[in-house]
C-alpha positions as a printed NumPy array, in Angstrom:
array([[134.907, 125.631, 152.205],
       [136.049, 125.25 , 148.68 ],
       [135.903, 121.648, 149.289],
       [132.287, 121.877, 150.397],
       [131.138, 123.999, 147.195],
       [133.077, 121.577, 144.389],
       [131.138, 118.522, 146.644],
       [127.788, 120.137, 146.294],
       [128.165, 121.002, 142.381],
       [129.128, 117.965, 141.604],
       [126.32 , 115.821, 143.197],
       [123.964, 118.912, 141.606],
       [125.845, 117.897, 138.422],
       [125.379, 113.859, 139.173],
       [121.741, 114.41 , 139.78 ],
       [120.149, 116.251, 136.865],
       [123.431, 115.866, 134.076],
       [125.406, 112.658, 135.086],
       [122.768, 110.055, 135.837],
       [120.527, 110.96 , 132.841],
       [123.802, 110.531, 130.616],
       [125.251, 107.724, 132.16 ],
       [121.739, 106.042, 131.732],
       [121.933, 106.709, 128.332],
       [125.602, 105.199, 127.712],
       [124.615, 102.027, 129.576],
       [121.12 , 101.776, 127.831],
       [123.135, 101.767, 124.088],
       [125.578,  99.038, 125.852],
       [122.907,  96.79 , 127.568],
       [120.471,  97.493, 125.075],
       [118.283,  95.2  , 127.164],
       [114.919,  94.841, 124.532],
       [110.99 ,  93.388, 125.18 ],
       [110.097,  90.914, 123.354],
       [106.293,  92.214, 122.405],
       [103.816,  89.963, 121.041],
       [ 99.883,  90.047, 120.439],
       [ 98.612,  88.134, 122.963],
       [ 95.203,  89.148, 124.292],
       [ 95.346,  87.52 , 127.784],
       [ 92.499,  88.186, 130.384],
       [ 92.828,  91.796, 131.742],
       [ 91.093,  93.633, 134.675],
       [ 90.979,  97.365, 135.177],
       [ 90.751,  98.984, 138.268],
       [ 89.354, 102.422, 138.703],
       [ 89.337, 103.92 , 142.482],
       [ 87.209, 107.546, 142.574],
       [ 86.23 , 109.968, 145.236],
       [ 84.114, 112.409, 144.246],
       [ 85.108, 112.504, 140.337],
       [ 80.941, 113.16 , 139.562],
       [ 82.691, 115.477, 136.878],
       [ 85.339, 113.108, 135.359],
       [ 84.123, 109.342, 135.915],
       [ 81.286, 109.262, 133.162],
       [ 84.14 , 110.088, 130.241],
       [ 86.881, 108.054, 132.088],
       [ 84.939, 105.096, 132.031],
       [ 83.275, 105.481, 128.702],
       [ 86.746, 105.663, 127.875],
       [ 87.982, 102.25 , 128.793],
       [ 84.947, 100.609, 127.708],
       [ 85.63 , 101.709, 124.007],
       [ 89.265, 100.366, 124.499],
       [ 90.223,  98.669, 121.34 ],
       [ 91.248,  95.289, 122.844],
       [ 88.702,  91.933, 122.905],
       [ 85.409,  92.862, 125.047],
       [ 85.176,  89.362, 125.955],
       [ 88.825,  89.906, 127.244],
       [ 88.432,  93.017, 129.773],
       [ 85.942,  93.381, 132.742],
       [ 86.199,  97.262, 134.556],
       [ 86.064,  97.215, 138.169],
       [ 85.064, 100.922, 139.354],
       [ 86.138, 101.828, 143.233],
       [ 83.972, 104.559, 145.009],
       [ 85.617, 105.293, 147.976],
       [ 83.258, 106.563, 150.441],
       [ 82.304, 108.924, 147.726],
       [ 79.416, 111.239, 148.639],
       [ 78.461, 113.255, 145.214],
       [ 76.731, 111.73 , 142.494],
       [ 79.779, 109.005, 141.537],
       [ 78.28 , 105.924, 142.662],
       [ 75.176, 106.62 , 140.695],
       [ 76.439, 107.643, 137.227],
       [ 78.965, 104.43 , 137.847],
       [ 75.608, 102.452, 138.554],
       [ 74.343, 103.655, 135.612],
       [ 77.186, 102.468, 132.92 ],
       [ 77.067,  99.108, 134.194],
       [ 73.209,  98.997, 133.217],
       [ 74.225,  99.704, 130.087],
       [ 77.833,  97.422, 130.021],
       [ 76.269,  94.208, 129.539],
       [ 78.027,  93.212, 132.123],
       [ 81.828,  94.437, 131.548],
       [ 81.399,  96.621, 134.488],
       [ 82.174,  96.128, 138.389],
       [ 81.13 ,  98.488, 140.793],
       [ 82.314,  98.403, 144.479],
       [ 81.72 , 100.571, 147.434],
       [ 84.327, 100.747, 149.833],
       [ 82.925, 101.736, 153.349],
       [ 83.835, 104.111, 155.083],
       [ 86.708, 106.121, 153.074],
       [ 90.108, 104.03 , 153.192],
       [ 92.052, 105.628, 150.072],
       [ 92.683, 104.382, 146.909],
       [ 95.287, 102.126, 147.78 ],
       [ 92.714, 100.021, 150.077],
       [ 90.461, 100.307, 147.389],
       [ 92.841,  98.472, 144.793],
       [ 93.385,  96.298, 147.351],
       [ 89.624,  95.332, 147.515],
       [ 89.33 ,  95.229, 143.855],
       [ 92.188,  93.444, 142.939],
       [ 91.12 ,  90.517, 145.553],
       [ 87.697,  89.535, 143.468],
       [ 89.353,  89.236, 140.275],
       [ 91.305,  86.538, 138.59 ],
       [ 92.597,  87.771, 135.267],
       [ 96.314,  87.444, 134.52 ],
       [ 96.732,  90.753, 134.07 ],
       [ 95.367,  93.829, 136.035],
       [ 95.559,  97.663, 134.807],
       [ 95.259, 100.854, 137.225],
       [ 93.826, 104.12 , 135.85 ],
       [ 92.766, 106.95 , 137.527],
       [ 89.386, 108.604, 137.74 ],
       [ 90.22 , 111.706, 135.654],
       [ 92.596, 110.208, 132.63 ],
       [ 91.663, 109.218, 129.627],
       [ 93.698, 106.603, 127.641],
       [ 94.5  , 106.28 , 123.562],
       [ 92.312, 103.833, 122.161],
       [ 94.978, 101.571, 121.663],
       [ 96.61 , 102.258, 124.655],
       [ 95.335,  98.94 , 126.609],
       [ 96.574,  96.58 , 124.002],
       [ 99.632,  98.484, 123.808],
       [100.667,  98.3  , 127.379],
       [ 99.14 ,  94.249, 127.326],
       [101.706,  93.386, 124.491],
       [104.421,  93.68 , 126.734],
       [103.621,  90.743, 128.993],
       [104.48 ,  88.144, 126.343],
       [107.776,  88.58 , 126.936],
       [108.47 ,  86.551, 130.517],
       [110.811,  88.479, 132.136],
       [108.276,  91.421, 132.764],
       [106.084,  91.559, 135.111],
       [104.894,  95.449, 135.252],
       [104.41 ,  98.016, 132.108],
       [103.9  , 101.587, 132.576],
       [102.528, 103.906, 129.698],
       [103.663, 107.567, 128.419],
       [101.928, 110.183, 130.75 ],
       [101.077, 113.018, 128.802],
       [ 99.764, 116.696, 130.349],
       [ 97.086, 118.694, 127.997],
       [ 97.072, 122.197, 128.873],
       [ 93.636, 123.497, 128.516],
       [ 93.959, 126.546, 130.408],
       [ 97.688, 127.064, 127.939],
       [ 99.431, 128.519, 130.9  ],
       [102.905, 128.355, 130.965],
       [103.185, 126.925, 134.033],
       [101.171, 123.778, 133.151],
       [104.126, 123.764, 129.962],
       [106.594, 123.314, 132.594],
       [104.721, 120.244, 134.079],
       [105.092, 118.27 , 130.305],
       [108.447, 119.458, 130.339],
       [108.931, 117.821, 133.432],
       [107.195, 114.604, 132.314],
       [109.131, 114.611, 128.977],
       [112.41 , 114.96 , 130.684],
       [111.2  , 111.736, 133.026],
       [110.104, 109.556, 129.871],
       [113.206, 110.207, 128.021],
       [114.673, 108.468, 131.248],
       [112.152, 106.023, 131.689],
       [113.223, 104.668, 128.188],
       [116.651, 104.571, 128.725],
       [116.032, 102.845, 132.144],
       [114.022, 100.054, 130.041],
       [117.104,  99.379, 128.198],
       [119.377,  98.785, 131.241],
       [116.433,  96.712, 132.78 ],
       [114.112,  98.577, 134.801],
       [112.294, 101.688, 134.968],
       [112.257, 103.376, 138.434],
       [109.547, 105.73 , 138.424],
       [106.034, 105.21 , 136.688],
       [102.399, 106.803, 136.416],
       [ 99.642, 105.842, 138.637],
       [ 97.349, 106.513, 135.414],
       [ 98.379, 104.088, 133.162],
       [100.11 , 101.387, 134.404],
       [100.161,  96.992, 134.441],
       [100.809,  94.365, 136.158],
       [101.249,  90.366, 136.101],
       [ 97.961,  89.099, 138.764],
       [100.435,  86.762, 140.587],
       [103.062,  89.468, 141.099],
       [100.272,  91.891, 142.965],
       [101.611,  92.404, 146.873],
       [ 98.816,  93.597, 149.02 ],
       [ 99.628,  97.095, 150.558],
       [ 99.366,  99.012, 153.348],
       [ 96.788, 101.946, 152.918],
       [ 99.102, 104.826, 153.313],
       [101.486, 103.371, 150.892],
       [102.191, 104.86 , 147.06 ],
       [101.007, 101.94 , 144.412],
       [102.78 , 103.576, 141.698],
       [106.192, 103.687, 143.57 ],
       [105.781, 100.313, 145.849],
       [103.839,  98.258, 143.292],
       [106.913,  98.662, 140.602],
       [109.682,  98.266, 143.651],
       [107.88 ,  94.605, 144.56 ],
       [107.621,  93.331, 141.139],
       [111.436,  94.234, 140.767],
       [112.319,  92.29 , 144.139],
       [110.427,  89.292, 142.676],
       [112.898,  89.399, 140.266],
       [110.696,  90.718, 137.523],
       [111.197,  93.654, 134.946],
       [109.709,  97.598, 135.123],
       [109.347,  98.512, 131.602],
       [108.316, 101.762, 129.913],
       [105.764, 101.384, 126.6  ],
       [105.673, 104.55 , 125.027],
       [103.333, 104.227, 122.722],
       [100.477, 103.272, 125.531],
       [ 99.312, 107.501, 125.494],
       [ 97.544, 109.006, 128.868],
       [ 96.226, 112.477, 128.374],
       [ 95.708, 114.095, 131.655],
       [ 95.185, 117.633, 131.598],
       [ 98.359, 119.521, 133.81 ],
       [ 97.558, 121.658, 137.057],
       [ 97.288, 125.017, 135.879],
       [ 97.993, 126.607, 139.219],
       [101.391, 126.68 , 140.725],
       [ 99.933, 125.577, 144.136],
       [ 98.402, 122.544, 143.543],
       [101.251, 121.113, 141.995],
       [103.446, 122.113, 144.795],
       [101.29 , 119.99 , 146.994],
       [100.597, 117.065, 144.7  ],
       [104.866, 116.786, 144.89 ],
       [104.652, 117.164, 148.499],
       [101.855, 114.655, 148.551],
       [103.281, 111.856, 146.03 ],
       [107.368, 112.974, 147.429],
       [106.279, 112.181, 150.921],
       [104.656, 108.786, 150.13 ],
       [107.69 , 107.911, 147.865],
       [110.283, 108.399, 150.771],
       [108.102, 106.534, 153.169],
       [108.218, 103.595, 150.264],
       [111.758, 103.757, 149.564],
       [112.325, 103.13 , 153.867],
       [109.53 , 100.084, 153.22 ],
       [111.954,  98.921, 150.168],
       [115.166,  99.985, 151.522],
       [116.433,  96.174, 150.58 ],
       [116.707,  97.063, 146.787],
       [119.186,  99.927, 147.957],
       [121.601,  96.917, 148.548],
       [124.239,  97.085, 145.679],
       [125.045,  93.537, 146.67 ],
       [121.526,  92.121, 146.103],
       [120.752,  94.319, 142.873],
       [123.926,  95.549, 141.571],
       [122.449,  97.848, 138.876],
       [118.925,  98.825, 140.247],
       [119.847, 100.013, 143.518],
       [122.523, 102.561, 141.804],
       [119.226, 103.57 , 139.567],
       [116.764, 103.653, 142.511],
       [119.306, 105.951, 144.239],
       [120.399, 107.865, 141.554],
       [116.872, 108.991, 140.555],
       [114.611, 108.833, 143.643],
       [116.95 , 108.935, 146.604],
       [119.197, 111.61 , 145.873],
       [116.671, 113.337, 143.336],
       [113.859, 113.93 , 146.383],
       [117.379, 115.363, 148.259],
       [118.544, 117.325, 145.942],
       [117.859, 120.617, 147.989],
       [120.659, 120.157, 150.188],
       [123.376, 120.061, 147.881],
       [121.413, 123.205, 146.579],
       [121.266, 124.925, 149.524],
       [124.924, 124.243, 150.338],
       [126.097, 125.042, 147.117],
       [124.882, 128.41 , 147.536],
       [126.167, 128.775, 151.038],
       [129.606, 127.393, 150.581],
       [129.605, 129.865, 147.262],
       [129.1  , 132.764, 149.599],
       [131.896, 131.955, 152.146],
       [134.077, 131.488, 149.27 ],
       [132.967, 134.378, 146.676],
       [136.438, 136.261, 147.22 ],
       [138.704, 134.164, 146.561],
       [138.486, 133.378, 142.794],
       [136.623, 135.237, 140.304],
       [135.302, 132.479, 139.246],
       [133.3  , 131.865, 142.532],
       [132.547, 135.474, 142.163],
       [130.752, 134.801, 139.098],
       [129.222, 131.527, 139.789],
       [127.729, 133.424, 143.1  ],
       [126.026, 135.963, 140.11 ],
       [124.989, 132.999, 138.23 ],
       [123.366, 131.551, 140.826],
       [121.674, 134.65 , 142.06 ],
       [120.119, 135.776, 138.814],
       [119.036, 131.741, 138.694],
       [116.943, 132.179, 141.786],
       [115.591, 135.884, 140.924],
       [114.329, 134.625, 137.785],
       [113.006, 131.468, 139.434],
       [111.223, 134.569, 141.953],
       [109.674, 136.277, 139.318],
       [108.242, 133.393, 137.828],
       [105.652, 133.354, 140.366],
       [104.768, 137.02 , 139.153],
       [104.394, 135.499, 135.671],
       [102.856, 132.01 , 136.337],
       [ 99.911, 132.845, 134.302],
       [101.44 , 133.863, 131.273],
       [100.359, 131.708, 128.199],
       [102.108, 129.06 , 126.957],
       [104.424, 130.919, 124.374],
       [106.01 , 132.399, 127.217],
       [106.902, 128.9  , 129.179],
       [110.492, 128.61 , 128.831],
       [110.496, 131.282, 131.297],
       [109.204, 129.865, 134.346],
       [111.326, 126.236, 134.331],
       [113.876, 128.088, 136.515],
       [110.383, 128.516, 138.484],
       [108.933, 125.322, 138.43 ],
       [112.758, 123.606, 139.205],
       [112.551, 125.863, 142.295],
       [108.598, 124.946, 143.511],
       [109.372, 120.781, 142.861],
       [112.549, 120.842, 145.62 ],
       [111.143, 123.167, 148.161],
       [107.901, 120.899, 147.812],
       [110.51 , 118.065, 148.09 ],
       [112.485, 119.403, 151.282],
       [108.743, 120.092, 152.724],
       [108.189, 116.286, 152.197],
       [111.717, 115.092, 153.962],
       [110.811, 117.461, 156.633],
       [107.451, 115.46 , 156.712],
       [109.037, 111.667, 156.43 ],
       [111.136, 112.811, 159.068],
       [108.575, 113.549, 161.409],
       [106.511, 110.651, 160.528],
       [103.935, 112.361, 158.88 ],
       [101.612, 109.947, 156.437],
       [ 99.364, 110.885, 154.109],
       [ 96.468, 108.147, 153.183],
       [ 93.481, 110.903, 151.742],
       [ 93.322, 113.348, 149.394],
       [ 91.159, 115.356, 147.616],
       [ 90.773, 114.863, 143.525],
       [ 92.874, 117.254, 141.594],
       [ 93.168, 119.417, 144.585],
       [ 96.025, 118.404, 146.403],
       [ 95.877, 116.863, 149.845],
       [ 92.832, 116.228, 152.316],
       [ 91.644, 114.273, 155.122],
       [ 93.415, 112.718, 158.021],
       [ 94.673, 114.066, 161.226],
       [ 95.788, 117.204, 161.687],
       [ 94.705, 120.614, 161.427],
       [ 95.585, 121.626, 157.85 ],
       [ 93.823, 118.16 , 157.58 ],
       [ 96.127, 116.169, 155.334],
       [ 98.803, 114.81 , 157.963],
       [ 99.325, 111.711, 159.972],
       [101.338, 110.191, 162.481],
       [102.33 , 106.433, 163.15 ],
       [100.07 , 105.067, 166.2  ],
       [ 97.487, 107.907, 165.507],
       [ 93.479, 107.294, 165.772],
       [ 93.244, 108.098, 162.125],
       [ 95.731, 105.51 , 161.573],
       [ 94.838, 102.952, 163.76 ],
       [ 91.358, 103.   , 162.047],
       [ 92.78 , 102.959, 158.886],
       [ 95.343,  99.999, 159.132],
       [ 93.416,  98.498, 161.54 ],
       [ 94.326,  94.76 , 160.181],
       [ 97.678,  95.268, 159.174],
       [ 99.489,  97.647, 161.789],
       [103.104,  98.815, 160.509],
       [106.115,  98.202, 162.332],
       [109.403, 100.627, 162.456]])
């Protein structure tokens, strides 16, 4: 039993201490740099919206005040079988775009990945950019995240997410805590050669190096995870800003984790070849290290406070440790009582928000193991539309599915 409880602290430990630090080490070693230049190569951004009649106007004003080379950027806006007032107001812009702006209908509802998919096959450009309907970029941001590409060996950029809190609850604090915690590894990973994890809402990548996807598969997880098997660098430019404004309540980000956890497991079993140590020495001990064991973190949790239990009497130290971990979890408890406190007070939910990410992860194993996909969901509310009756669920050979992926049925 003691065995068992030293085990499950330890990979606790390895997860959230010992990665991150080893990381760092390796990333002053390596010190792997990008060679940046100011290039202004042809670039094509993709926007895919359902129902954003309340975000798509200033998201697409947005991109068409970029400051990069008008003559150098076309837009391509994706309604997916919206049916509010999107198609119109993006109908609209591109009267007044001179031409800079694409819009595309995709017919009926397929989910955004389709929808890159379709845009992404009537453009040319050498390099294409994904941004989502509701985030709003620096004005520098594009020719930040472009200057990357002049160095050769990369072949995808991702920019620095960052959550506004315009409701200043604390909870929504614990969300750019979160996200600060992941860029501080996302630039270490840059130095030992590849970033494992990006954001969907500001991210690039080289034309020739775009892999058509299946539609119930994650583009910010698989489109990084192909470019790396191509034998190209994933590389984190912090100074290309996203402002996205955080999910105030604590129950739509539990299921946008179960949502994007979910279709990152399913991903990782596509990809399971860059696991091979063999193949990619150093980026299958990363992609591990912070996606594989990170989404299973809640069992070395949950053991670590069961083994803790059987041992509690036989050291005081276990006796205290069990205390520890106890007053850990009733804080975490009570942080749903105070999840709307204002931002002063945000230090005291993280226990909170630690707690609602793995249960929302273990919810999404449970899921991956079951075969559950997710394809639709609904903007900024968490997940929608497929087959079953809390309506956000799949399974493989399903009539949702086989309508879906009717041309490009999976195999398992």
């Amino acid at each position: 039993m003691e065995i068992g409880f030293w085990i499950c602290l330890a990979l606790v430990f390895y997860i959230y201490v010992g990665y991150p630090t080893i990381v760092f080490v390796l990333s002053r070693v390596l010190h792997r740099t990008v060679r940046k230049g100011d290039a202004y190569p042809l670039v094509t951004l993709i926007i895919s919206a359902f129902n954003e009649e309340k975000e798509i106007e200033r998201t697409i004003t947005n991109k068409l005040t970029q400051d990069y080379p008008q003559d150098r950027l076309e837009i391509i806006a994706v309604s997916d079988g919206s049916t509010d007032r999107t198609d119109e107001i993006i109908q609209t812009l591109c009267e007044s775009s001179e031409g800079r702006l694409k819009f595309l209908r995709q017919e009926p509802r397929q989910g955004k990945t389709q929808a890159l998919n379709l845009a992404v096959g009537g453009t040319s450009s050498e390099i294409l950019v994904f941004a989502d309907a509701n985030s709003i970029h620096a004005p520098n941001a594009l020719r930040k995240i472009v200057r990357n590409f002049a160095d050769p060996s990369v072949g995808y950029v991702t920019g620095q997410m960052i959550y506004t809190n315009p409701n200043g609850t604390g909870f929504a604090e614990g969300s750019g805590a979160y996200m600060r915690y992941e860029n501080a590894l996302r630039a270490w990973e840059t130095q030992v050669g590849s970033v494992v994890g990006v954001d969907g809402g500001i991210d690039a990548v080289r034309r020739d190096l775009y892999v058509s996807m299946q539609p119930d598969q994650l583009p910010d997880f698989l489109l990084p995870l192909n470019v790396v098997e191509q034998g190209k660098r994933v590389v984190y430019e912090p100074e290309a800003l996203l402002y996205e404004a955080a999910l105030p309540v604590p129950s739509d980000e539990f299921r946008m984790r179960v949502r994007v956890s979910l279709r990152a497991l399913w991903a990782l079993h596509d990809k399971k070849n860059l696991l091979n140590p063999f193949r990619f020495p150093i980026f299958a001990w990363q992609l591990f290290s912070h996606k594989v064991l990170r989404y299973c973190a809640f069992f070395p949790l949950i053991g670590l406070l069961f083994f803790n239990v059987l041992v509690v009497e036989k050291q005081l130290f276990y006796s205290g440790f069990l205390v520890l971990q106890l007053l850990c979890y009733a804080w975490a408890a009570s942080g749903h009582l105070l999840r709307r406190l204002p931002r002063t007070a945000s230090k005291l939910l993280i226990p909170y928000y630690f707690v609602v990410l793995n249960i929302a992860c273990a919810i999404a194993v449970w899921k991956f193991l079951h075969g559950q996909k997710i394809v639709f969901w609904k903007p900024r509310g968490g997940i929608s539309a497929t087959a079953t009756s809390d309506d956000h669920e799949k399974k493989p050979g399903s009539a949702i599915e086989k309508t879906v992926s009717a041309r490009t049925e999976r195999r398992f």
